[in-house]
Structure formats: C-alpha cells, structure tokens
C-alpha positions as CSV (number, residue, x, y, z in Angstrom):
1,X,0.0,0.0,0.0
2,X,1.3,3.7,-0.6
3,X,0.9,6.6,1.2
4,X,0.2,10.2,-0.5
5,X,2.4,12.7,1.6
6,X,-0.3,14.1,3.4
7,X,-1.6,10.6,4.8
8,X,1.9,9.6,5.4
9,X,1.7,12.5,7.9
10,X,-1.7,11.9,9.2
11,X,-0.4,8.1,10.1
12,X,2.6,9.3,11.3
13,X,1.6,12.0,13.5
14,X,4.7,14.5,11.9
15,X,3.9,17.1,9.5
16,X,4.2,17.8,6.6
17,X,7.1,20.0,7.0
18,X,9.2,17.6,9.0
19,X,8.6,14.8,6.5
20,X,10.2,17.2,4.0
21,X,12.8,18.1,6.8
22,X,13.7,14.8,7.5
23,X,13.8,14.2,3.9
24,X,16.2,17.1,3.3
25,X,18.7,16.5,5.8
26,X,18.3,12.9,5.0
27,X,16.6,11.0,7.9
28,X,14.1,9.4,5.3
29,X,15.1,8.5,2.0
30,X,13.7,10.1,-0.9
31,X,10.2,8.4,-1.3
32,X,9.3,6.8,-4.6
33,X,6.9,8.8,-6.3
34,X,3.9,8.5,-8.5
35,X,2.9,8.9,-12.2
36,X,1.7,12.8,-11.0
37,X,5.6,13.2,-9.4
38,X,3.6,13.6,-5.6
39,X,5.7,11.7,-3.0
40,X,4.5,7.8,-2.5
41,X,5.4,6.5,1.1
42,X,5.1,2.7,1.8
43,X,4.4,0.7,5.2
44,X,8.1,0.3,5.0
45,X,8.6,4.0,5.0
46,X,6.0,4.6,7.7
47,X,7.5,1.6,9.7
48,X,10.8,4.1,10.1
49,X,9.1,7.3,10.4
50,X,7.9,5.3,13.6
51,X,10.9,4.6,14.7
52,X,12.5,8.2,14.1
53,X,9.6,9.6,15.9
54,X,10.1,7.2,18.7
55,X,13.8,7.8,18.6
56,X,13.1,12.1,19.2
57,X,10.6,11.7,21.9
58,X,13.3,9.8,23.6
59,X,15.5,12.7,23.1
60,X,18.2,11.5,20.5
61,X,19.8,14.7,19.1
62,X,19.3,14.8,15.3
63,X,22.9,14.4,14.5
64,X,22.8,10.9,16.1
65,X,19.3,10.0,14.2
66,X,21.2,11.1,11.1
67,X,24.3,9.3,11.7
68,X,22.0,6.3,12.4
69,X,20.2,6.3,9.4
70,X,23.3,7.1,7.3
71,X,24.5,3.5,8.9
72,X,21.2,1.8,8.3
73,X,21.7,2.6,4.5
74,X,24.8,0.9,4.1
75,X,23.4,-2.3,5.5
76,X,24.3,-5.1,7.9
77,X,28.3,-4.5,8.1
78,X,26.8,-1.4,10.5
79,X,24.5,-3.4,12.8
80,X,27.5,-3.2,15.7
81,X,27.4,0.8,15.3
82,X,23.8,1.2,15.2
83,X,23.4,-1.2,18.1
84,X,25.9,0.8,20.1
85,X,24.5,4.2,19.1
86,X,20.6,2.6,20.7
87,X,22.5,1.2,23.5
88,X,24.5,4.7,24.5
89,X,20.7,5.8,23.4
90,X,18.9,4.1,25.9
91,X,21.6,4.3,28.6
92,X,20.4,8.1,28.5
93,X,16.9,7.6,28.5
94,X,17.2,5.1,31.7
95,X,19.5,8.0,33.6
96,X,16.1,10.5,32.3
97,X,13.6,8.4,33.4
98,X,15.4,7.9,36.7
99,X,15.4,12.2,37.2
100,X,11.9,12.0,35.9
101,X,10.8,9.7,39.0
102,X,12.5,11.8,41.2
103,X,11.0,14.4,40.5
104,X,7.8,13.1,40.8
105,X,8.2,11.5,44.1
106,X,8.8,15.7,44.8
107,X,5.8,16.0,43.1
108,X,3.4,13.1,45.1
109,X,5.0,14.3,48.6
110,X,3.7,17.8,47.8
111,X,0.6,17.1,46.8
112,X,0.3,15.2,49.9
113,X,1.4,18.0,51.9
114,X,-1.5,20.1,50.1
115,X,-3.7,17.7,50.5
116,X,-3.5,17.2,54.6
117,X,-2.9,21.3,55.0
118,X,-6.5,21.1,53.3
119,X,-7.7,18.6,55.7
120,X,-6.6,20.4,58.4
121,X,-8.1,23.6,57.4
122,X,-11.2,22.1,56.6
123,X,-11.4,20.7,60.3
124,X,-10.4,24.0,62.3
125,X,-13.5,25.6,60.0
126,X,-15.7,22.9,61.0
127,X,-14.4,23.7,64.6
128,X,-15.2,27.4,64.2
129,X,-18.3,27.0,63.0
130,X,-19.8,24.8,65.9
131,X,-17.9,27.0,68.2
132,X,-19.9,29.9,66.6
C-alpha cells in the first residue's frame, strides 16, 4: 500500500514540513513517487518514520538519528554501530527516566502535603463554626 504525503503525515503523527525536513537533511530516504511526481510513502517507509519519531521523543539529538540512518543505509556490516549508538541511546533515557521519577516523588510528597494542610483547614473551619 502507498501513502500520499499528506496521509503519510496523518499516520505518522509529523507534519508535513518535517517529513520534507527529514527528507532534506536525509533521515528518510527520498520516497518513490507517483505517475503525477507527488511523494508515494510505503508501510516500509512509515514503519521508520515510527521509529525516528520514537527515537526524538526519547530525546536522541538529530545528528545521532542522522548518523543512524546514514548506517542503516549501508546495510548489515553497520548493525554493531547502530546497536551501540541505541545502546548509548537508551543508557540516557534510563538515567532520564530515573530524574523523571525523582521528581515526581517531589511532586506526590507535595501534593500530599496540600492535601493534609487542606484537611486540616477544613477541620479547624468545621471547629469554628460549631464553636460559633
């Protein structure tokens, strides 16, 4: 199945603009294209526009996706690379995640501490009104 440029996008949750970006600074192949000259994207091509978008929501800098996907085009004899550039990759993310969860135990002990300063405010007005 192919993919005009415009659902390519709509599947892929980037716009339009980026999957010309990526294009242009060549994270993405240039797409085949059809008998009009429009951009033709392929479950293939969509399958690593997942992965890209995965890769940037996990924070890789685009001069790593870049040197990635410049691997990934010369095949195989790269796999060791790319497998170290993910594993570097994901060492990151872990160390993020572990700030991440720090800061939202900060996060869940504060709202706690809201919450039972509510609590007690709530009882001293119930106090003061049956005082009253």
């Amino acid at each position: 199945m192919t993919y005009s440029i415009a659902q390519a996008a709509d599947r892929s949750g980037l716009s339009i603009d980026t999957l010309r970006y990526y294009e242009r600074i060549g994270l993405v192949d240039p797409p085949a294209r059809d008998s009009g000259g429009r951009r033709s994207y392929s479950d293939d091509d969509l399958g690593w526009l997942e992965f890209l978008t995965k890769l940037r929501t996990t924070g890789m800098p685009i001069r790593l996706m870049r040197e990635y996907a410049q691997l990934r085009r010369k095949g195989l004899a790269t796999a060791g690379r790319r497998k170290q550039l993910l594993y570097d990759h994901r060492t990151d993310v872990r160390q993020r995640i572990a700030e991440l969860q720090a800061c939202l135990a900060i996060l869940d002990y504060k709202i706690t501490n809201y919450a039972e300063v509510e609590a007690k405010l709530a009882g001293m007005t119930l106090v003061q009104e049956a005082s009253a």
